[in-house]
N, C-alpha and C positions, 0 to 999 in steps of 0.2 A: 218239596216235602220229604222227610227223611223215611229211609223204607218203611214198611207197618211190622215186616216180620222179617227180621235179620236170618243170617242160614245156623242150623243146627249147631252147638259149639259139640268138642272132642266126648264130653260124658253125656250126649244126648240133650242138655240142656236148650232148651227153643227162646231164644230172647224175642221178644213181640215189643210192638210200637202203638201204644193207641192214642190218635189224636184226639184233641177236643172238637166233639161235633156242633157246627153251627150254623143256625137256621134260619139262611138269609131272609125266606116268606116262614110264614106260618098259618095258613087258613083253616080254618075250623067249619066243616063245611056239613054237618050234621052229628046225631047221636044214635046209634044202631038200638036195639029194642034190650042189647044182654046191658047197656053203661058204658058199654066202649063209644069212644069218639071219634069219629069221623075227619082225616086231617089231608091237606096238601100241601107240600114245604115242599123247597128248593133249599136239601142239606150240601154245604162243603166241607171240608175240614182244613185244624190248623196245621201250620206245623210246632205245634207245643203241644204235650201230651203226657200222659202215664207211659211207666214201663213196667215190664213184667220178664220175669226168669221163669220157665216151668220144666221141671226138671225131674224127670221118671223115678217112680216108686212105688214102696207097695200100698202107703196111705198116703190119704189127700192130705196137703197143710197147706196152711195157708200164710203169711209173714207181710205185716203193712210197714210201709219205711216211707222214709220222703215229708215234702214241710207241708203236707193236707194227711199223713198218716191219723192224727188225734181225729177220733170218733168214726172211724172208719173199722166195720168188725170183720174179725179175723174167720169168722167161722160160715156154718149155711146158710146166714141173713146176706153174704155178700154175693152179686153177682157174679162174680167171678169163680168163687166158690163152685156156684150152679150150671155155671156153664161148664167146670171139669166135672162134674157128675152130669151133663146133658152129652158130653162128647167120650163118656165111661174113660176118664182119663186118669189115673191117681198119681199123685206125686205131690212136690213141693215146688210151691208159688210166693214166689219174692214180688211185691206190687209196689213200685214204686212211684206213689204218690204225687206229684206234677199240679194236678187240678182242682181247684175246690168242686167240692161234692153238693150237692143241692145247688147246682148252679145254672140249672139250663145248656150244658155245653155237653150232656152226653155221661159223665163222669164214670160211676160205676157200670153203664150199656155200653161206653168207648172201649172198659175194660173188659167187661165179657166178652163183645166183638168178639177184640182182638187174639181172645185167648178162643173163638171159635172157628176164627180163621187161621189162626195157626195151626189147629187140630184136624182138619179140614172137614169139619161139621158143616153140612149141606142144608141141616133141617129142623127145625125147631124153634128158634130162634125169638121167634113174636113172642113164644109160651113167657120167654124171661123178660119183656117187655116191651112197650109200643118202638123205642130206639133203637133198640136190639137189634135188628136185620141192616138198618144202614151201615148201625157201626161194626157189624159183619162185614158189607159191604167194602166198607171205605173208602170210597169215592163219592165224587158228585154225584148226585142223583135225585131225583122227585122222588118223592115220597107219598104214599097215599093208601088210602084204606084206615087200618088201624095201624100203619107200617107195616103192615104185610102182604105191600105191592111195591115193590123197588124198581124205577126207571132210570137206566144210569143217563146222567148230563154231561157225556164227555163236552161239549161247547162250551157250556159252562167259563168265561174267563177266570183267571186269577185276581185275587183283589190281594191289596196289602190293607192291615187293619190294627189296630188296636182292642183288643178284647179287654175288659174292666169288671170285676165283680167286687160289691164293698161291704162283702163277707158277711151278708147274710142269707143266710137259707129259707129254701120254700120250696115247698111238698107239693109234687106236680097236681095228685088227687084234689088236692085244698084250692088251687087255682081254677083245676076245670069246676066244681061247684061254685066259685066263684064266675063264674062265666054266664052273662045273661043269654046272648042271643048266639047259638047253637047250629045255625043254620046260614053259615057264610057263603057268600061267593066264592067256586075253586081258581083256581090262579089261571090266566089267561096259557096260550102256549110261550115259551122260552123263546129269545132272541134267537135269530139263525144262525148257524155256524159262520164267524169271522165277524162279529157285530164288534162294533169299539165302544171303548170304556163309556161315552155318554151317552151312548143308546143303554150299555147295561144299568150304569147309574139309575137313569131316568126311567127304566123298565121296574127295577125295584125299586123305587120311590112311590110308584104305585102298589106297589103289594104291601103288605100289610104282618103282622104277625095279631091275629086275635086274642092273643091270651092276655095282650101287653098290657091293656085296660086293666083288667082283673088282678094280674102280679101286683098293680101299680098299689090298688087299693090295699090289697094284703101287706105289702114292704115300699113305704114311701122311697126310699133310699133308693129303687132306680130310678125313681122320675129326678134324683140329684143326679144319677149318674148321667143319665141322658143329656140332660142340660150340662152337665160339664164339659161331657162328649162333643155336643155342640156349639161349645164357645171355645173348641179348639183350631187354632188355625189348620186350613187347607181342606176340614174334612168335608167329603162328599155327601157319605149319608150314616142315621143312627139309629139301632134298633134292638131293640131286644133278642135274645137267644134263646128259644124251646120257652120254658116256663119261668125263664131267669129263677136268678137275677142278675146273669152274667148279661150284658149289654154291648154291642161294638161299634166300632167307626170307622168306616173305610175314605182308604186317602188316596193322590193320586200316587205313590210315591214310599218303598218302604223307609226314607229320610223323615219324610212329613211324620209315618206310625210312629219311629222313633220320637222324634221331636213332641208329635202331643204326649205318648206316654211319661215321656219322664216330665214334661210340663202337669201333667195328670196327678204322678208318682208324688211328684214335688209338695200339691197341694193337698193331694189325699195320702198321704202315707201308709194310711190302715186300710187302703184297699189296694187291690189282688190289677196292677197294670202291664201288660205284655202286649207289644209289636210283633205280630205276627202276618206272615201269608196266609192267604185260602184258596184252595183249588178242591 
């Protein structure tokens, strides 16, 4: 994976890396009394991501660039925005766009993260949302609570995969009401350090992501992507991401990721297809 946060350039300028987070489990394992939900995921990340320039001053800006720029706001509504007023930071922020946004992979939480680790903001973090602290984080990790219990998974293997979104959007809020049963099983404990690939395969084939049901009915369009996912040659396994509708498929082989993506690309044209690692 390429670094998260490159070294300071000559005018103070901090260039950051935020990958796309994703959520090999996702269990939904109650609902606290305030609305918040109760989760246990096993996040990684890609390596394909947003970038960002933040670059000292005496006001905050903000500047969206890149091919997800359209509808992305420049001003206090963006996380990012919020995270240089959580780490009292002010200057100018160049954001360059990588990832579709309502996608389940992190998008604008990847990009605060990043810009709160580059800062080196310790604390707050949950306030800007349930993603927020992993993609601080940036690494493997369990996830739990409302996300504001971070277990790092260095064991964790790397997977190569295809990640697929077919650009449509879904509002995390609209998903969890959609959601009937509240009250999942939490995810068993992780494989032990040096497990091989079909012990992990096979360990996540049983976990679950719970929201997947619920995305499904709101945006038919991943249950196509899924099913395309899976009539690709070599893949292992397929699954939804956070609240999609980004969805991926892990292979044994970054050849195979290639191979279905562009077989994917080919047939779907108007959606969002990239070969990526995760670690």
């Amino acid at each position: 994976m390429p670094e998260k946060t490159d070294p300071t350039l000559p005018d103070g300028t901090i260039r950051c890396f935020a990958p796309a987070k994703i959520n090999l489990t996702l269990h939904v394992t109650g609902q606290r009394n305030d609305g918040y939900h109760l989760l246990d995921s096993l996040v990684v990340f890609a390596a394909v991501g947003d970038r960002l320039w933040l670059t000292p001053g005496s006001d905050l800006m903000l500047e969206i660039a890149g091919p997800f720029a359209p509808g992305v706001p420049s001003d206090a509504r963006n996380l990012v925005w919020q995270a240089a007023e959580l780490a009292g930071w002010c200057g100018h922020i160049r954001l360059e766009k990588h990832l579709p946004h309502g996608g389940g992979i992190g998008g604008g939480s990847a990009d605060a993260g990043a810009v709160l680790r580059a800062l080196g903001v310790q604390d707050g973090a949950v306030s800007l949302g349930a993603d927020v602290p992993v993609c601080q984080f940036g690494r493997a990790a369990r996830m739990l609570g409302i996300g504001d219990q971070i277990a790092p998974a260095a064991d964790v293997m790397s997977f190569f995969a295809v990640l697929v979104n077919p650009g449509v959007h879904i509002a995390t809020p609209t998903v969890f009401q959609n959601l009937v049963v509240k009250d999942n099983p939490p995810m068993p404990d992780l494989p032990a350090a040096g497990s091989g690939d079909r012990i992990w395969i096979d360990w996540l084939a049983a976990q679950r992501n719970d929201l997947e049901g619920a995305a499904r009915q709101l945006a038919p369009a991943i249950g196509d992507v899924c099913s395309a996912l899976a009539e690709t040659d070599e893949v292992l396994l397929v699954r939804m991401s956070g609240s999609g509708s980004t969805c991926f498929g892990l292979y044994p082989s970054m050849s195979d990721a290639q191979t279905a993506a562009k077989a994917l690309a080919t047939r779907h044209p108007d959606w969002w297809c990239v070969p990526t690692v995760l670690n």
